[in-house]
C-alpha positions in Angstrom: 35.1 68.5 -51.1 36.8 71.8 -50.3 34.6 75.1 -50.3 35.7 78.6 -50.9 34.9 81.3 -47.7 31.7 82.2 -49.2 30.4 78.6 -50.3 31.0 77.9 -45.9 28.6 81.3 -45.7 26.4 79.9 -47.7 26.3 76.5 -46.3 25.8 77.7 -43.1 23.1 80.3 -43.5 20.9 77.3 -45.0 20.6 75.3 -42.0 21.4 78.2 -39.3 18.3 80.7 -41.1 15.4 77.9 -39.1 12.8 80.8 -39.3 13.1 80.7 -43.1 14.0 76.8 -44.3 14.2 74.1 -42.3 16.3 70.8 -43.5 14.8 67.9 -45.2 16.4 65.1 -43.7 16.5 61.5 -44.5 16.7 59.1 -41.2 17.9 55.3 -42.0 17.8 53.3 -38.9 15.0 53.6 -36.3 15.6 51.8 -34.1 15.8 51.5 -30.0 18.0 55.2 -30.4 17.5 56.3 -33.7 13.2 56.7 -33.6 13.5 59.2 -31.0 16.3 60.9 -32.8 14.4 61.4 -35.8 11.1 62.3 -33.4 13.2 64.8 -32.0 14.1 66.1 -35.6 10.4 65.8 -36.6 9.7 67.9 -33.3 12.4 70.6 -34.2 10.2 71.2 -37.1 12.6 69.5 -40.0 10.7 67.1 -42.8 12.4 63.7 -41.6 12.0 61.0 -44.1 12.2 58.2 -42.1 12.9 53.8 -43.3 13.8 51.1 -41.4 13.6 47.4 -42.6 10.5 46.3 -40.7 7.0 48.4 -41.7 5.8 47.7 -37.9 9.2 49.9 -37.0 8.6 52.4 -40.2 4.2 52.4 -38.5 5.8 53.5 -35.2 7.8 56.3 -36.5 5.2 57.7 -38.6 2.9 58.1 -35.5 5.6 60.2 -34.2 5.9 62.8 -36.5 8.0 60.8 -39.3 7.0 60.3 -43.2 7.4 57.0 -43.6 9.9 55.7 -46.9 9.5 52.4 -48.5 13.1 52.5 -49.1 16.9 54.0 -48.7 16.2 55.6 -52.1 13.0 57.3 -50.9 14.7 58.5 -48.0 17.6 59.7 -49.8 16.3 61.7 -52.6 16.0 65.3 -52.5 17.2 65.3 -48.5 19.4 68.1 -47.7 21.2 65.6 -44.9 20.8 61.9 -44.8 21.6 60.4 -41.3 22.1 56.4 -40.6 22.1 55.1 -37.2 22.2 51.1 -37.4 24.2 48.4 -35.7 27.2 47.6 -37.1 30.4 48.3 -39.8 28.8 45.9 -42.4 25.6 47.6 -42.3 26.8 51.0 -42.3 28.8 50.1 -45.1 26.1 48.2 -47.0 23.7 51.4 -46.6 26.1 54.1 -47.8 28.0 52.2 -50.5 26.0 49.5 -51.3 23.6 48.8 -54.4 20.8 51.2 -54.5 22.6 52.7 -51.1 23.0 56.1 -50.0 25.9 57.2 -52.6 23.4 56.0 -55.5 20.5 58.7 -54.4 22.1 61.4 -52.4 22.5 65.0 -54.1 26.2 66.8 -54.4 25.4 69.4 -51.9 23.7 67.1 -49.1 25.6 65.7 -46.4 25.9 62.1 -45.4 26.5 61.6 -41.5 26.8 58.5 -39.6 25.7 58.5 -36.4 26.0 54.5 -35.5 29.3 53.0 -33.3 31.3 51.5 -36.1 34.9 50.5 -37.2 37.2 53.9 -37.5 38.7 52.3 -40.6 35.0 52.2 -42.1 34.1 55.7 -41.0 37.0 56.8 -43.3 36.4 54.5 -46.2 32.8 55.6 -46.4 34.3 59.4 -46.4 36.7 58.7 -49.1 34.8 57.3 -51.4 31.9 59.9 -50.9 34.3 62.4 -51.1 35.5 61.6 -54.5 31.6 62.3 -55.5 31.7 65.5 -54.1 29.6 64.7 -50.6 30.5 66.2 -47.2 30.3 63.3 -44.5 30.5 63.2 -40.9 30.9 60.6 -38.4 29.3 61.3 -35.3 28.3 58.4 -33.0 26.3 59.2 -29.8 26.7 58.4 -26.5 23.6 58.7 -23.8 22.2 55.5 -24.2 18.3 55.1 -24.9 17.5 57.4 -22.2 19.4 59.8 -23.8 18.2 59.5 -27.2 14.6 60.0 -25.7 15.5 63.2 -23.6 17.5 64.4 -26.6 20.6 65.4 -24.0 23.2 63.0 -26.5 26.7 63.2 -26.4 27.7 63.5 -30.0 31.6 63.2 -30.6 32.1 64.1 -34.9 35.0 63.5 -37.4 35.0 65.3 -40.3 35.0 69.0 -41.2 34.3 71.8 -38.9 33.2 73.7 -41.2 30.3 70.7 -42.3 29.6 70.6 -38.6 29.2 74.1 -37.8 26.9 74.0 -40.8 25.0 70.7 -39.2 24.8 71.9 -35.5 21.2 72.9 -35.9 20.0 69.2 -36.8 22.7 67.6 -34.2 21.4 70.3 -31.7 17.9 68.8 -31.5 19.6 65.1 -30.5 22.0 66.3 -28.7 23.4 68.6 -25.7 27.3 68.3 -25.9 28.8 68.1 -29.9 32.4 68.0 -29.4 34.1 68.6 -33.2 37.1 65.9 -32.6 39.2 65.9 -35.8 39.3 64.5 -39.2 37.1 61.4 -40.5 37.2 59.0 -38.2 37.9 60.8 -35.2 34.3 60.7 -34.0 34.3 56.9 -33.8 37.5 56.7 -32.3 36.5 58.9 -29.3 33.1 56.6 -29.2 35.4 53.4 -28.9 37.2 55.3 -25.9 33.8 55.8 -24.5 32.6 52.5 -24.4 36.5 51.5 -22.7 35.3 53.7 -19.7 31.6 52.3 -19.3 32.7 49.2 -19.6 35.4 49.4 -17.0 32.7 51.1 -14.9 30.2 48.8 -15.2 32.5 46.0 -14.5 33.3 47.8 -11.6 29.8 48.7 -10.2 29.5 44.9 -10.7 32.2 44.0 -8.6 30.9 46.9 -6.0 27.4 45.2 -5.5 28.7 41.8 -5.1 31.4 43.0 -2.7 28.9 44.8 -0.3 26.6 41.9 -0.4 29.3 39.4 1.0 29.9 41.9 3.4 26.0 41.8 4.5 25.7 45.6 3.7 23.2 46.9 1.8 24.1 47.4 -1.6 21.8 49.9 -2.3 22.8 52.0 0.5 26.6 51.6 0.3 26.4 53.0 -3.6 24.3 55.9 -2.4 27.3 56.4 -0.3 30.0 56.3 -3.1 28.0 57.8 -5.8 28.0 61.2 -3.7 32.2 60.6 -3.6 35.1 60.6 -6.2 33.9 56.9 -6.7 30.7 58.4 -8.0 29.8 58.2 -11.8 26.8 58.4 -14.6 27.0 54.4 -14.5 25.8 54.4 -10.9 23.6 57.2 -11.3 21.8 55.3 -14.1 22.3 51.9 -13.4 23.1 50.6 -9.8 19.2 50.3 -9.3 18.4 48.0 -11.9 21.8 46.3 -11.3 20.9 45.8 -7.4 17.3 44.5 -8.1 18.8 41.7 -11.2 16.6 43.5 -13.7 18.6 44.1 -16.8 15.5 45.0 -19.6 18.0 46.5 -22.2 19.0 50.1 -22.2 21.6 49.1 -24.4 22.6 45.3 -25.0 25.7 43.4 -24.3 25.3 41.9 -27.8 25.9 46.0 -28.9 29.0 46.6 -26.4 30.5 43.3 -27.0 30.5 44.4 -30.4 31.9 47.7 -29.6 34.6 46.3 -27.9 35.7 44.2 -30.6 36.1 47.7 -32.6 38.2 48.9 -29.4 40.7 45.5 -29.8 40.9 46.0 -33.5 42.1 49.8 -33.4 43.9 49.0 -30.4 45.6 46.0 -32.4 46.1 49.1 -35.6 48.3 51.4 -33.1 49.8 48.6 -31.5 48.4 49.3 -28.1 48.3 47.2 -24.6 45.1 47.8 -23.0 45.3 45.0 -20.4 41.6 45.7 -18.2 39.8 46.5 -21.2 40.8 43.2 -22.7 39.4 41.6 -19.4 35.8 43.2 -19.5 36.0 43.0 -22.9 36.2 38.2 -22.2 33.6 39.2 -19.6 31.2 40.3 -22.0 31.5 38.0 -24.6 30.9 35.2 -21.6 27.4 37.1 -21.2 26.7 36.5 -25.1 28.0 33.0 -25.1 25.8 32.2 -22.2 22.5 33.4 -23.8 22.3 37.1 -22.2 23.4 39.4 -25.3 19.8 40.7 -25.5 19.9 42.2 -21.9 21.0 45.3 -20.6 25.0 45.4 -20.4 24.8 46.0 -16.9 23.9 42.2 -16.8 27.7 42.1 -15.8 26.7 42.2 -12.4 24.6 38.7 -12.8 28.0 37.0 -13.9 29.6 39.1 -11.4 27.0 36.9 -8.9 27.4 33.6 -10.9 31.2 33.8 -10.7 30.6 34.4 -6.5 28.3 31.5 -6.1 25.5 32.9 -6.4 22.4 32.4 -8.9 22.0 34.0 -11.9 
């Protein structure tokens, strides 16, 4: 949908004036990172009309600020910006374009944005076809993890237009703390997929770390404080080397989620015809955690098969 100078204005000043009119926003998905997304929302002082599948999830929310919808529709209707965040391409898809779906109840002038990790290719399939109704969509997957979601200090990478984000800022603002505008639709999710190439590679290789300092008889906990204050230092072993040393992997985010995130990164890899040769590796790696049983822990579980591959237990 293309706007003239002063429709932008316009646009802007509705969500920018907060002192005047907050957003109504409908919040599909509320889940481990999308109920304290919309709590955050709630918090800011926006209406958020918030469903989920399960009422026990849907219970939750509402004790958090949240009206509770019995459905997509009653989320949907009459929301200046509806927002999914939910698992996959199929369900993103389903929600947005599906029967009784987003595109059935949203107004012309709301905007749709999609805030889940899925396919590029669906990101801008979902934008054509809400475009041809006359509905601004972004794609703006998060990265932070469920600490981050809960501090509200996401890393929100959006496709789409600038002009749509600027207008949205104030709504990604109370989520986030870097939004990075990163091209046209589908552009968001492509930078996500990049993303989850470098934590994977670094948890792979914090994995690797541990178990090499423990063969060594050196304490891993001590040699990573060691590295993490050097260039080998990163957010991986800031957030995870603890959990990794001690074996406890209660999921942050699962391996079931990044295995499927990795299977985006092969498929657009596949689309530009690219060789990403350690990537494929970690990529077999966690798909041995799923086939083993472990998809529901914590992706830094990598270090147990790290372990298992060494001789050690799991």
């Amino acid at each position: 949908m293309r706007r003239s100078p002063i429709d932008i204005s316009l646009y802007q000043l509705r969500f920018r004036t907060r002192e005047f009119l907050m957003a109504t926003v409908g919040f599909i998905g509320l889940g481990v990172m999308g109920l304290p997304m919309a709590e955050h929302l709630a918090a800011a002082g926006h209406e958020v009309r918030g469903y989920s599948r399960t009422p026990q999830t849907r219970r939750r929310a509402a004790d958090r600020g949240v009206v509770e919808a019995e459905s997509v529709a009653e989320a949907v209707r009459g929301a200046d910006t509806v927002i999914t965040m939910l698992p996959d391409s199929p369900d993103v898809r389903e929600v947005a374009l599906g029967d009784g779906g987003v595109l059935s109840h949203i107004g012309p002038d709301a905007t749709f944005i999609d805030m889940s990790t899925i396919a590029p290719s669906v990101s801008r399939e979902i934008s054509a076809v809400f475009g041809e109704r006359g509905v601004d969509v972004l794609d703006a997957p998060v990265s932070g993890g469920q600490s981050g979601a809960e501090e509200g200090t996401l890393s929100i990478m959006v496709g789409g237009s600038a002009a749509v984000l600027e207008a949205q800022r104030p709504l990604l603002e109370a989520m986030g703390r870097t939004i990075v505008h990163m091209g046209e639709a589908g552009a968001g999710q492509v930078v996500k997929a990049a993303n989850q190439i470098a934590v994977a590679a670094h948890l792979q290789a914090l994995a690797e770390v541990i178990v090499f300092l423990e063969g060594h008889g050196i304490d891993a906990t001590t040699g990573l404080t060691a590295i993490a204050g050097g260039l080998g230092g990163s957010t991986v072993i800031d957030r995870k080397s603890a959990s990794a040393v001690a074996g406890s992997f209660d999921p942050g985010f699962r391996i079931e989620l990044h295995d499927k995130d990795l299977a985006i990164v092969a498929e657009s890899a596949r689309e530009q015809r690219l060789s990403l040769p350690l990537t494929a590796t970690v990529a077999q790696l966690m798909r041995a955690l799923v086939a083993r049983g472990d998809g529901g822990l914590d992706h830094s579980a990598l270090v147990g098969l790290a372990r298992t591959l060494n001789g050690e237990g799991r």
